[in-house]
LUMLUMMI-661642 format. One record per residue (C-alpha): x, y, z; residue in one letter. Coordinates in steps of 0.001 Angstrom, whole numbers, padded with zeros to 6 digits, always signed. Layout:
BEGIN
XYZA/...
//
This chain:
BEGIN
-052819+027427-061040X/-051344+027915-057451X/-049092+025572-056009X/-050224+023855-052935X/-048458+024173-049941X/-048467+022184-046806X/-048696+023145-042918X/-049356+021374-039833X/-052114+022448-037108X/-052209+020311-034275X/-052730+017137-035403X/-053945+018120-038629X/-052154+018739-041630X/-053221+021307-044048X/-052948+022536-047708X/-053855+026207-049244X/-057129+025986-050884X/-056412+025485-054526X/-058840+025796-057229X/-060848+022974-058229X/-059324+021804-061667X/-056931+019304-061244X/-053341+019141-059674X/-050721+017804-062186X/-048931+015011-061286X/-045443+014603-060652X/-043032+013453-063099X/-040991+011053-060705X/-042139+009071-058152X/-041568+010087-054957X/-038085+009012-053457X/-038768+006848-049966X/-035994+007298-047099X/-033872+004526-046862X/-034190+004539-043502X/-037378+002080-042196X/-038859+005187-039725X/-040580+004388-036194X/-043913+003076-036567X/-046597+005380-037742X/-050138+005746-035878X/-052919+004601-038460X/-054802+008285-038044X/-053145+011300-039725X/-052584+010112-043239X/-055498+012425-044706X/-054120+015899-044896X/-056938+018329-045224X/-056924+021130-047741X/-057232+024687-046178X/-060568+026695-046900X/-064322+026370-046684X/-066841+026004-049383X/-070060+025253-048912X/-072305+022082-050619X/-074675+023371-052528X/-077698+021545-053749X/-077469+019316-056772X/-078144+020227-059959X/-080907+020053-061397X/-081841+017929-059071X/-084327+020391-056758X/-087765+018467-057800X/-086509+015208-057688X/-087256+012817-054856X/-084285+010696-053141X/-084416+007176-051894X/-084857+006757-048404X/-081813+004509-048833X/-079442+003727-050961X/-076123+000984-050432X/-073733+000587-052836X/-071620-002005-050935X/-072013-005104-053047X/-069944-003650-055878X/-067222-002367-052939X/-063618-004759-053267X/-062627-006465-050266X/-061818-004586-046646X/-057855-003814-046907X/-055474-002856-044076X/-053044+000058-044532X/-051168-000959-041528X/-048705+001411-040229X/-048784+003424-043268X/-050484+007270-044210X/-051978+005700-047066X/-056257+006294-046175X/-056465+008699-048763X/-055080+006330-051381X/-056860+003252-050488X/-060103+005182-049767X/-059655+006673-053471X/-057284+003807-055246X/-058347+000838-053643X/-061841+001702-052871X/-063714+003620-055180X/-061611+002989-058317X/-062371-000889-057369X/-065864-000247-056559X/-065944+001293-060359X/-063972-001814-062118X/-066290-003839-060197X/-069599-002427-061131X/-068456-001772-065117X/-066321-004768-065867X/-063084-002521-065636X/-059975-004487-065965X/-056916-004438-063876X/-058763-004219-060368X/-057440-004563-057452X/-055481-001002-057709X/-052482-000407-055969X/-052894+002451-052649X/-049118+002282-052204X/-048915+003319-056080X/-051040+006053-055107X/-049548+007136-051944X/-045702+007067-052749X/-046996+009380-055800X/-048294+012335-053789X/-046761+011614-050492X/-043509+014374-049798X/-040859+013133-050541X/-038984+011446-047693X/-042578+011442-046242X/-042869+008411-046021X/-044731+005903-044237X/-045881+008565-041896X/-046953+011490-043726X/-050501+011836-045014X/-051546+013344-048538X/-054315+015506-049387X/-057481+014534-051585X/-057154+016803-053968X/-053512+016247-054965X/-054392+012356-055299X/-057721+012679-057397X/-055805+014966-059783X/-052818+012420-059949X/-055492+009623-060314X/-057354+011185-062848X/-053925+012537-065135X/-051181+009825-064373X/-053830+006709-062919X/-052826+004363-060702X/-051068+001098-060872X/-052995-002095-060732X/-051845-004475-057639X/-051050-007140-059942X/-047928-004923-061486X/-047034-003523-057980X/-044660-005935-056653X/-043855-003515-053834X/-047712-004728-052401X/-049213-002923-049800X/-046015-001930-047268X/-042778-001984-049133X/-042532+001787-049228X/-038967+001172-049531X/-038503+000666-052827X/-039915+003787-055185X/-042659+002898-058238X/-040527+001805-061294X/-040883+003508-064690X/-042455+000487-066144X/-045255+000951-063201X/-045680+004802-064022X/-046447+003635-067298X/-048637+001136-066770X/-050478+003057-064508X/-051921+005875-067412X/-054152+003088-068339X/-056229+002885-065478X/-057273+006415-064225X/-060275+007820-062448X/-062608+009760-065159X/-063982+012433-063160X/-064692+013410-059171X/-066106+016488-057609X/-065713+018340-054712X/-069206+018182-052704X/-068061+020670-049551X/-064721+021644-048124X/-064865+022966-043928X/-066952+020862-041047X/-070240+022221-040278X/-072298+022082-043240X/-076302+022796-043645X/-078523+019930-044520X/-077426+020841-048292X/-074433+018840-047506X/-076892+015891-046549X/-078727+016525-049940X/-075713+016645-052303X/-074025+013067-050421X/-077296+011310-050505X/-077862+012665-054559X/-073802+011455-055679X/-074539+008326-053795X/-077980+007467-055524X/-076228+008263-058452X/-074197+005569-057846X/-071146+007859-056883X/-069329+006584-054159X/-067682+009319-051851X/-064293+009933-050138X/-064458+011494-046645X/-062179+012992-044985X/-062896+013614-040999X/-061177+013757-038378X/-060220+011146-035847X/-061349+010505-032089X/-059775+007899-029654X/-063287+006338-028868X/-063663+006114-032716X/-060104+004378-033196X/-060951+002066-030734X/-064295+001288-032334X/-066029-002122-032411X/-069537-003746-033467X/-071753-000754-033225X/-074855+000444-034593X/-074705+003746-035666X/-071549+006073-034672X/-072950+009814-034101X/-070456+010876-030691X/-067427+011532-030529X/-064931+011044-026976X/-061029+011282-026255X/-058537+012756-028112X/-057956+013968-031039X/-055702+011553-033166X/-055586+013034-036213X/-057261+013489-039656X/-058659+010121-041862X/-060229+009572-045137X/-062489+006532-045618X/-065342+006166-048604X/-068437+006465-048345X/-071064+003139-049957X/-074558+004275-049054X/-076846+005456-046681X/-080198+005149-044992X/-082610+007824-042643X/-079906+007134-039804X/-076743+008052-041622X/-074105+006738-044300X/-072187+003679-044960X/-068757+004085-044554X/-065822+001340-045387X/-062586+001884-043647X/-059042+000676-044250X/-058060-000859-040775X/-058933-004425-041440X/-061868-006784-040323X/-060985-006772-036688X/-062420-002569-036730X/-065858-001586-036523X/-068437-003657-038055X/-066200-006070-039967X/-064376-003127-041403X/-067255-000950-041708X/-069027+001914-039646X/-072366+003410-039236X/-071940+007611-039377X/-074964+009485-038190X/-075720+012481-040491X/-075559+014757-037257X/-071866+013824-037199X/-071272+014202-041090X/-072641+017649-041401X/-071120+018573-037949X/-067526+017017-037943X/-066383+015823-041833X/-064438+018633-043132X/-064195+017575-047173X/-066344+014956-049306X/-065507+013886-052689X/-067776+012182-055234X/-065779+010079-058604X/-068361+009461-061113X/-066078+006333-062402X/-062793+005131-064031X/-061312+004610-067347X/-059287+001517-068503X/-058265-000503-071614X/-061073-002463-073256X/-058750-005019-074023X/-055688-004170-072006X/-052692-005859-072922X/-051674-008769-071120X/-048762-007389-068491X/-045070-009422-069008X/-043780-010322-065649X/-041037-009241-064157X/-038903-010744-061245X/-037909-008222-058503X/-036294-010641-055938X/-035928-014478-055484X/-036143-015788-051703X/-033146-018092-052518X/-030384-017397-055385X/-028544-020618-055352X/-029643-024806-054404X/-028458-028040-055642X/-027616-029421-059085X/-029667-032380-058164X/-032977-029654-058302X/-035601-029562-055446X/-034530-026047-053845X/-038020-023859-053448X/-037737-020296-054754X/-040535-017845-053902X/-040150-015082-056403X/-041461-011336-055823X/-042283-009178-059005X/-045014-007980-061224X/-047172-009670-063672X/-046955-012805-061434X/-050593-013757-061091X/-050489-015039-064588X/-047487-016963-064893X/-048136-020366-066545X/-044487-021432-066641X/-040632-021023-064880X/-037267-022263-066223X/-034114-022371-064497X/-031495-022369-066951X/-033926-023423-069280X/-035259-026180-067686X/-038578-026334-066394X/-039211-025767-063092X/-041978-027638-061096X/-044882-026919-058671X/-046029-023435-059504X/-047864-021669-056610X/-049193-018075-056236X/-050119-016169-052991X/-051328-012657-052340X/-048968-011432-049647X/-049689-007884-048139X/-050804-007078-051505X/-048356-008598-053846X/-048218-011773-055904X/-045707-014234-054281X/-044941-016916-056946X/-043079-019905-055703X/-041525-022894-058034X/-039331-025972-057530X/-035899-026117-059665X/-035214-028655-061689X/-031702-030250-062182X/-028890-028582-063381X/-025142-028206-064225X/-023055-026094-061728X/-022772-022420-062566X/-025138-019384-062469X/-028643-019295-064718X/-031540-017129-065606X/-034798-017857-063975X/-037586-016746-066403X/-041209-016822-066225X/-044188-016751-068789X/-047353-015447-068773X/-050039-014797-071725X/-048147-011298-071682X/-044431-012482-072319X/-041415-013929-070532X/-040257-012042-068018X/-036296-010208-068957X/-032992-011506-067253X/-031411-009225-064780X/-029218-009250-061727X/-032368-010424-059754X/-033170-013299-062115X/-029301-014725-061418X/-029719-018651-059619X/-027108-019883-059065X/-026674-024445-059329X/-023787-025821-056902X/-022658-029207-055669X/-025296-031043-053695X/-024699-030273-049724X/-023197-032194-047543X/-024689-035874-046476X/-024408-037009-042813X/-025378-040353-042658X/-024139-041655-039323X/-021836-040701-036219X/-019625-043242-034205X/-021230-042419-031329X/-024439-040487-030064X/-023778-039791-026837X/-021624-038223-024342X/-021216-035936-021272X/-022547-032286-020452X/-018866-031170-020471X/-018918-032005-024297X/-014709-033361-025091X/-015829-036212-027023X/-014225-036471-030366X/-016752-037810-032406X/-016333-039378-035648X/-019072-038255-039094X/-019539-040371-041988X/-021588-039003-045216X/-020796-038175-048678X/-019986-034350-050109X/-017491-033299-047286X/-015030-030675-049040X/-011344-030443-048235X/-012149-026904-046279X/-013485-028013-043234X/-017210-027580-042827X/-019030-025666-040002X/-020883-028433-036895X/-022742-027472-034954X/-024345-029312-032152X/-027864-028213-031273X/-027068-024077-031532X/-023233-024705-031043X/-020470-024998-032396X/-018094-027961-032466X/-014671-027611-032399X/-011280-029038-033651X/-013015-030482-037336X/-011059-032337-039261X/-011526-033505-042850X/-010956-036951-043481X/-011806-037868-046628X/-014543-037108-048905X/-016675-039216-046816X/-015365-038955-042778X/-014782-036422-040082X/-013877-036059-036902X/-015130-033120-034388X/-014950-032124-030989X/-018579-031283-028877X/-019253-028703-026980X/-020590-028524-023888X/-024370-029034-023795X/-027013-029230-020994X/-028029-032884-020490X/-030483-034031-023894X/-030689-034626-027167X/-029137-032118-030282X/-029181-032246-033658X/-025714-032037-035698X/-025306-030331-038544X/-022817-030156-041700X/-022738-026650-043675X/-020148-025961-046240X/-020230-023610-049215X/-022723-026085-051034X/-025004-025840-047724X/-026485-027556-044882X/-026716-030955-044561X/-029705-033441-043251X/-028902-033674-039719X/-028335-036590-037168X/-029280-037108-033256X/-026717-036587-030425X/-027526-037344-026823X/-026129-035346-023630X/-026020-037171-020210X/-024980-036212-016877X/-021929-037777-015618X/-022297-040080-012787X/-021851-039258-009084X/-018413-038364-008437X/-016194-041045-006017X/-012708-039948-003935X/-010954-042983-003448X/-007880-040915-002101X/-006512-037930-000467X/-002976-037809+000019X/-002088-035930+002646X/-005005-037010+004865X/-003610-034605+007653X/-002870-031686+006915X/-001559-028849+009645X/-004313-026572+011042X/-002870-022936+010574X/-001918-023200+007351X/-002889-023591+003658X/-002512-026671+002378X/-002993-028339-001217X/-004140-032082-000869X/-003887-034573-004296X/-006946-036312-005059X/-007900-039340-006512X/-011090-041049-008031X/-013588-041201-010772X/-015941-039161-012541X/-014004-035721-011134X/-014807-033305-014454X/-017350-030732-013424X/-016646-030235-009996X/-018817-027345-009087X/-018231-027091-005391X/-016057-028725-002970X/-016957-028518+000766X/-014508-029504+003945X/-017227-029610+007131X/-019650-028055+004747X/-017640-024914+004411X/-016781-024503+000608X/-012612-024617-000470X/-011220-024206-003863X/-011000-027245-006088X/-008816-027441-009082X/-009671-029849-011925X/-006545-032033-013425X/-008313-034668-015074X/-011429-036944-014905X/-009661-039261-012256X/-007473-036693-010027X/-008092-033047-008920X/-006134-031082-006029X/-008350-028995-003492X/-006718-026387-001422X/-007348-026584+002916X/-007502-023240+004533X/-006101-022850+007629X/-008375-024028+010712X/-009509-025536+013914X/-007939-028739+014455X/-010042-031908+014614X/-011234-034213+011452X/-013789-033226+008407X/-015177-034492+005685X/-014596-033694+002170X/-017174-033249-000581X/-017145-033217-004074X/-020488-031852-006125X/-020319-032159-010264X/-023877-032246-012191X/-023839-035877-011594X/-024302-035821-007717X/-022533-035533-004811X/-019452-038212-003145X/-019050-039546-000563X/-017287-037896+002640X/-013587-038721+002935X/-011858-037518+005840X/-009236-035077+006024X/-007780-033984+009717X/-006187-030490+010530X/-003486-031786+013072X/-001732-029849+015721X/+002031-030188+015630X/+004424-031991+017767X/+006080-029197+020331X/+009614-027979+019063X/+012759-029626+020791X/+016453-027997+021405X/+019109-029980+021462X/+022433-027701+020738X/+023690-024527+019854X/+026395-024037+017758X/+028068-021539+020058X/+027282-021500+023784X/+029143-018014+024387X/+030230-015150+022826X/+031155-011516+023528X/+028631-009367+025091X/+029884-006250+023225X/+028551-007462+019879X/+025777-009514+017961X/+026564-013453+017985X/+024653-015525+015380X/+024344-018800+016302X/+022344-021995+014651X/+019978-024185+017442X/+019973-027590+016408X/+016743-029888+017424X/+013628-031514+015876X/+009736-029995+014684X/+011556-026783+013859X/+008939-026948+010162X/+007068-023464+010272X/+009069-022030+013124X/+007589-018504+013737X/+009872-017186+016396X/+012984-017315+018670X/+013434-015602+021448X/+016348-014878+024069X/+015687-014046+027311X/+011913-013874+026494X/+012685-011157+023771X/+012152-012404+019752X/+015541-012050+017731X/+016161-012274+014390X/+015159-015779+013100X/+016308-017984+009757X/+014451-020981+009003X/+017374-023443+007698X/+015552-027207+007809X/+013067-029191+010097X/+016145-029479+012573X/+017983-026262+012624X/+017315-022550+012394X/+019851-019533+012668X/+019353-016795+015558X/+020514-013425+016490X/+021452-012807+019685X/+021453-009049+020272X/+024662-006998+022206X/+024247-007840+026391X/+025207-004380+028362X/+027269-007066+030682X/+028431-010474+031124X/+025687-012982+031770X/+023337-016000+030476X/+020073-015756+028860X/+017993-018464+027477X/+017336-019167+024213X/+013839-020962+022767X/+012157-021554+019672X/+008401-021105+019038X/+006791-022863+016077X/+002612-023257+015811X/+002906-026418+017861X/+004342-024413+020649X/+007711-023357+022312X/+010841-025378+022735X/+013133-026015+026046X/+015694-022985+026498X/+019650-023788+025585X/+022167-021719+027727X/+023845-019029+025373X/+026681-017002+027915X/+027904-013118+027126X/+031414-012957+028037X/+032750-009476+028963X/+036401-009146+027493X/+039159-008209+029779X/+040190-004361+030215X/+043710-003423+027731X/+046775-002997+029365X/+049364-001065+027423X/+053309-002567+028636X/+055361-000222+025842X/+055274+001843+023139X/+057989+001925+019861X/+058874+005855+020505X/+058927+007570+023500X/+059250+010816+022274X/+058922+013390+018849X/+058692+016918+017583X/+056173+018771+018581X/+056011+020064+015080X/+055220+016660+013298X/+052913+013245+013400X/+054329+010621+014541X/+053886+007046+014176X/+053714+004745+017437X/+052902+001429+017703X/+051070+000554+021070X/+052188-002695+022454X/+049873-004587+025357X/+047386-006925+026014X/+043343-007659+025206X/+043599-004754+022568X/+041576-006318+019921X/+038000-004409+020676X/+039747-001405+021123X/+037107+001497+020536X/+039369+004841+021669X/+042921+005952+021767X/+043948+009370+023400X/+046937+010933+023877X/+046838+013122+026827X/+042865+012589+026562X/+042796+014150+022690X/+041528+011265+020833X/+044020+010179+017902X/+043808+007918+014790X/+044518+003857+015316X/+044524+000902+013280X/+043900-002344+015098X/+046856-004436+014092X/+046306-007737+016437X/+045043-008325+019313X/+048394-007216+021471X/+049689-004057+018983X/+047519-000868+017594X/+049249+001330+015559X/+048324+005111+016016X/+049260+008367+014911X/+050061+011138+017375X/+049255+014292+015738X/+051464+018005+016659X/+051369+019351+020093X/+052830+021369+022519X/+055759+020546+024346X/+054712+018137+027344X/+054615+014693+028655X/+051658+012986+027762X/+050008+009580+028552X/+048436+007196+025920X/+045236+005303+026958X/+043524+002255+024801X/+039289+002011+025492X/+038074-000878+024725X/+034362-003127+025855X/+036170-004176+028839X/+037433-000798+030057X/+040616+001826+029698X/+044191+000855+030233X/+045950+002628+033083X/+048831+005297+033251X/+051892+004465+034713X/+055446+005312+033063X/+055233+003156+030374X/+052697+004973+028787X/+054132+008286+028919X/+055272+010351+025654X/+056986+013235+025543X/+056768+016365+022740X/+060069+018117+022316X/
//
C-alpha cells in the first residue's frame, strides 16, 4: 500500500490517489497544538484525494428499474454544527451516515462523535483548521471506529484536549462495515447519476465531497441549488439522503440557520458537473449488547464550596448521560441534571454537607462508579463570610467614609470589600463578627458591598452614593489682594471637597483642597478693580464672594542715611520712608542703581562714582508708583599737598625708604619720582610711605595723585641721588 501524501492547490487540498482498500489507522491520536489558532472558515475541511476514476454502472443492476425518488431522511440524526472547525468530512461520515445506520438498525451508541473522527485523521498540529480526506477517515472508521458522543467528553469543539486511550478503545466497537468509492474527479457521465441514485435506493447513504462557492456559503431557503457564483472558498463534504427527477438530498453540517433548515437541494447538472468524489457505506457494526460505559469525570466547574453543602458543581466527562447518583465525600449529593452542551454531557449536582478537607466526587451509572483522580478532588471549607448589616449606607461621591460591617465568619486576615467594582480601603478586622473599611470614591448611586476571604464571597449589602451639597464661602481672608502679583487667599466654608473649578471674574485660578471646611485658591496677577469668586464641586456651584486686586499706596522718602559722600567712589546708602513692600527700582539722577529690599520702610541703594562734585536725586519706584527724590551730594576731595619728606637724599645704587608727609593723601592713586611711578603704601591720611627705587645721579621731585588732583613741586619735594 502507498502512503498518502498531502498538497495544497489553491484552495483545495489534495492527497495521491491511493488504492481503494483501506488506510490503516493511526496508533495515537493525533496531538492538538496547545495554542487555540485564529478562527477557521467553515469551507476547506474536505481534502480531496488526487486522481480520477470514473462511476461505472452498478452491478448487476443494468435491467433493473430505479425509483423516480427515493429519501432516506427520516432515519438521518439531527442537523449538527461543526462551527469553526475542518471537521465536514467527519460529521458527514461519523455523525451522519454512521447515525443514519444506528438509526435505521437499532445500533447502539448513536450519536457518534465527528471530533473523535477528525482529531484521528487530521495532521497533527492540524488542527481546527485543516481538513482530512475521505478515504483516510472511512478506512479509520471502518478499522479503529469511532467514539460514541456519550464517551467523548471533549463534545463537538474542544480540540484541545487529544482522544484518551479509554476513548480509542471504546471506539473499536462501533465501526462502519463497509463503503465504496462511486467516482473520484468532477465531470462525470450520467453513469455517475445511475450509480448515486442505485447506493441510495439501496438504502446507502452517500458522502460528497464538492467544492465550495460564496453564493452557496451564503445559501438560504431555496428550491433546488444547480449554479454556482463568487469565489471559490474551498472544498466540503456533506451526505447525501435521497433524491428525486430534480436532483439529490443533501444534509449539511452548518446548523439550522443554512439552507433549508440545514439541508440543500443539488441539481444533478451540478453533481455530475462540479462534485469531485462520492462515497456510499452500506452500514455499521456495534455491540448487540454493548456494555454499559463507567463514567468518568474530566473537570468540575467548581473544586471547593461550603461545609454547610449547597455549592453547584457542573461536571464534564464521559459516561455522564447515565449517571443515577453523585457523592461528595461519600455523601449524596442532590439535584442531578444533565445537558448536551456542544456535544457533550454536562452533569450538574448540589453537595451535600461536609467536614473541612478535600474529597472524592464519584458518580454511578448502570456501567460503574466513575475512578478518583486529580479532577475528582472537592475540596469542603468554612462557610463564607456573612454580612448582615453596615452602620451606615450612605455617603459622598468622594468615598472617605469609614464604614463599620457586622456579620459572622470574618477571619483574622483581613478580607477583600469591594464597593460596587471597587475596592475599599484601610479594612480592619474587628472581631469575628465586625469591621471597619474605608469607601472609595463612587459616582452618585447605589453599590453593592462585598466580603471575600479564602472561604469566599459573602451575600452582599446596599450602599448609597450622593452628591455633596452646593458648596458655601463664608470667608476669604485677604479680601484685597495687590493687582501685579500672585497671591494665595485662605478660604473658609462648607461642603469644599471636590472642588473642580474655581473661577475669579469667570476666568479659572488654581484651587487647593485642605479640608471639607477651608481651601486656599491662588490670584494671578491682574487689572485692578473687584471680582467675584466661584467655587464648582459635583454638588453645585457658590455663591460669588468678592475679592479686589488693589493698587498700592505711592512710595514716600523720608531720609537717607548719608546725604554725601565722595564722588570718586560708590556710596551705599539706606532711604528710609513708608510703601517701600515690592519696591522694583531706585534710581539716581533718573538712572536705576543697585537696589536691596530691607522692610516696608527702608531699602539699601547704590549710588554709582560722579565724574565731579554735585547733587543728584534719589527716588524709589515700587508698582504703586515713584517716590519724592532725597538730595544725595558727591563731594570732590581736596588736591594733596606734600610739606616734607623723612630723607632728602640716597645712593643711587640702592632703594630707599621715604615716608611722604602732607595733607588730603588718603585717596592717593599715583606716586612718581621724577615722573617714574614708584611703590606706596597709604599709611593715613597725612603720611604714604614709598619706595624710591635706583637711579641716576640727579635731583628729583616727588608728586602724590590723588581724586582731587597732583601735589605741586616746590623745594620741599625735591630728592637728590648721590
Amino acid at each position: 500500500m502507498r502512503p498518502l501524501y498531502r498538497l495544497t492547490i489553491g484552495l483545495f487540498a489534495a492527497v495521491v490517489l491511493a488504492p481503494l482498500a483501506p488506510v490503516a489507522a493511526s496508533a495515537a491520536p493525533a496531538t492538538p497544538r496547545a495554542k487555540t489558532p485564529a478562527a477557521a472558515p467553515k469551507v476547506g475541511g474536505y481534502v480531496k484525494t488526487v486522481g480520477r476514476v470514473a462511476a461505472r454502472k452498478p452491478s448487476g443492476k443494468a435491467s433493473e428499474v430505479l425509483p423516480d425518488s427515493v429519501d432516506l431522511r427520516q432515519w438521518a440524526p439531527a442537523i449538527g454544527n461543526q462551527g469553526q472547525i475542518g471537521s465536514c468530512v467527519s460529521w458527514s461520515i461519523a455523525h451522519q451516515i454512521m447515525g443514519y445506520w444506528a438509526n435505521r438498525t437499532s445500533g447502539a451508541g448513536a450519536p457518534y462523535a465527528p471530533l473523535y473522527l477528525y482529531m484521528r485523521t487530521v495532521a497533527p498540529g492540524g488542527a481546527p483548521s485543516a481538513g482530512t480526506n475521505p478515504d483516510n477517515a472511512l478506512s479509520v472508521a471502518a478499522n479503529s471506529g469511532v467514539d460514541t458522543q456519550a464517551d467523548y467528553f471533549q463534545g463537538y469543539y474542544n480540540y484541545q484536549t487529544a482522544p484518551t486511550t479509554a476513548q480509542i478503545a471504546n471506539a473499536a466497537n462501533y465501526r462502519v462495515s463497509g463503503y465504496t468509492r462511486l467516482w473520484l474527479g468532477a465531470g462525470q457521465t450520467t453513469t455517475a447519476k445511475e450509480a448515486m441514485m442505485a447506493a441510495l435506493a439501496s438504502g446507502n447513504p452517500v458522502a460528497i465531497g464538492m467544492p465550495v462557492y460564496s453564493n452557496f456559503s451564503a445559501l438560504g431557503a431555496h428550491t433546488l441549488y444547480s449554479t454556482s457564483s463568487g469565489s471559490l472558498l474551498g472544498g466540503h463534504m456533506m451526505a447525501a439522503f435521497g433524491y428525486d427527477a430534480q436532483g439529490i438530498f443533501v444534509r449539511n453540517s452548518w446548523g439550522t440557520g443554512w439552507g433549508n433548515s440545514g439541508e440543500t437541494k443539488l441539481s444533478w447538472s451540478w453533481v455530475l458537473g462540479k462534485i469531485d468524489a462520492a462515497y456510499s457505506v452500506r452500514g455499521i457494526t456495534t455491540p448487540a449488547n454493548p456494555a454499559a460505559i463507567a463514567p468518568t469525570i474530566a473537570s468540575m466547574s467548581v473544586a471547593k464550596g461550603s461545609n454547610l453543602g449547597g455549592t453547584q458543581v457542573t461536571v464534564t466527562g464521559s459516561g455522564l448521560a447515565d449517571v443515577t447518583s453523585v457523592t461528595v465525600g461519600g455523601a449524596a449529593a442532590t439535584g442531578l441534571s444533565t445537558a448536551l452542551v456542544g456535544g457533550s454531557t454536562k452533569l450538574t449536582f448540589t453537595t451535600p454537607a461536609g467536614t473541612n478537607g478535600v474529597v472524592d466526587v464519584l458518580a454511578t451509572s448502570p456501567g460503574g462508579t466513575s475512578p478518583a483522580s486529580a479532577a475528582t478532588k472537592f475540596t469542603y471549607h468554612s462557610p463564607p463570610p456573612t454580612l448582615t448589616s453596615l452602620d451606615t449606607g450612605t455617603g459622598t461621591i468622594f468615598g472617605g467614609t469609614v464604614v463599620t460591617a457586622t456579620g459572622a465568619g470574618f477571619l483574622p486576615t483581613a478580607p477583600k470589600v469591594t464597593v460596587g467594582l471597587k475596592a475599599a480601603t484601610g479594612v480592619k478586622v474587628l472581631s469575628a463578627t465586625s469591621l471597619t473599611f474605608v469607601t472609595p470614591a463612587q459616582v452618585a448611586g447605589s453599590y453593592d458591598v462585598k466580603l471575600t476571604n479564602a472561604n469566599g464571597p459573602s451575600a452582599t449589602r446596599s450602599y448609597t452614593y450622593t452628591n455633596p451639597p452646593a458648596p458655601q464661602v463664608t470667608a476669604a481672608t485677604p479680601s484685597q489682594v495687590p493687582y501685579y502679583k500672585s497671591t494665595v487667599v485662605s478660604l473658609t466654608g462648607q461642603a469644599l471637597t471636590g472642588v473642580s473649578l474655581a473661577t475669579l471674574g469667570g476666568v479659572k485660578v488654581a484651587y487647593t483642597k485642605v479640608s471639607d471646611t477651608a481651601g486656599k485658591v491662588t490670584i494671578p496677577a491682574g487689572t485692578a478693580g473687584t471680582y467675584g469668586l466661584v467655587l464648582t464641586t459635583p454638588g453645585g456651584t457658590s455663591q460669588s464672594v468678592s475679592l479686589t486686586r488693589v493698587v498700592p499706596a505711592a512710595p514716600v522718602a523720608s531720609t537717607l542715611s548719608a546725604t554725601s559722600g565722595w564722588n570718586y567712589v560708590a556710596n551705599t546708602v539706606t532711604v528710609n520712608g513708608s510703601n517701600f513692600t515690592d519696591a522694583t527700582m531706585a534710581t539716581s539722577n533718573g538712572v536705576k542703581v543697585t537696589m536691596t529690599r530691607i522692610s516696608a520702610t527702608q531699602v539699601k541703594v547704590t549710588l554709582p562714582k560722579a565724574s565731579a562734585a554735585g547733587t543728584v536725586p534719589v527716588r524709589v519706584v515700587t508698582p504703586g508708583g515713584t517716590s519724592n527724590a532725597l538730595t544725595f551730594t558727591y563731594n570732590r576731595p581736596a588736591a594733596p599737598t606734600v610739606s616734607t619728606l623723612s630723607a632728602s637724599s640716597a645712593a643711587t645704587t640702592a632703594s630707599t625708604a621715604v615716608t611722604i608727609t602732607g595733607a588730603n593723601l588718603t585717596a592717593a592713586t599715583l606716586v612718581t619720582v621724577g615722573g617714574v611711578k614708584v611703590s606706596y603704601t597709604r599709611l593715613s591720611d597725612t603720611q604714604i610711605r614709598a619706595t624710591f627705587g635706583k637711579r641716576t645721579a640727579g635731583t628729583y621731585h616727588v608728586q602724590v595723585t590723588t581724586p582731587g588732583g597732583s601735589s605741586t613741586t616746590y623745594g620741599a619735594t625735591a630728592f637728590r641721588y648721590l
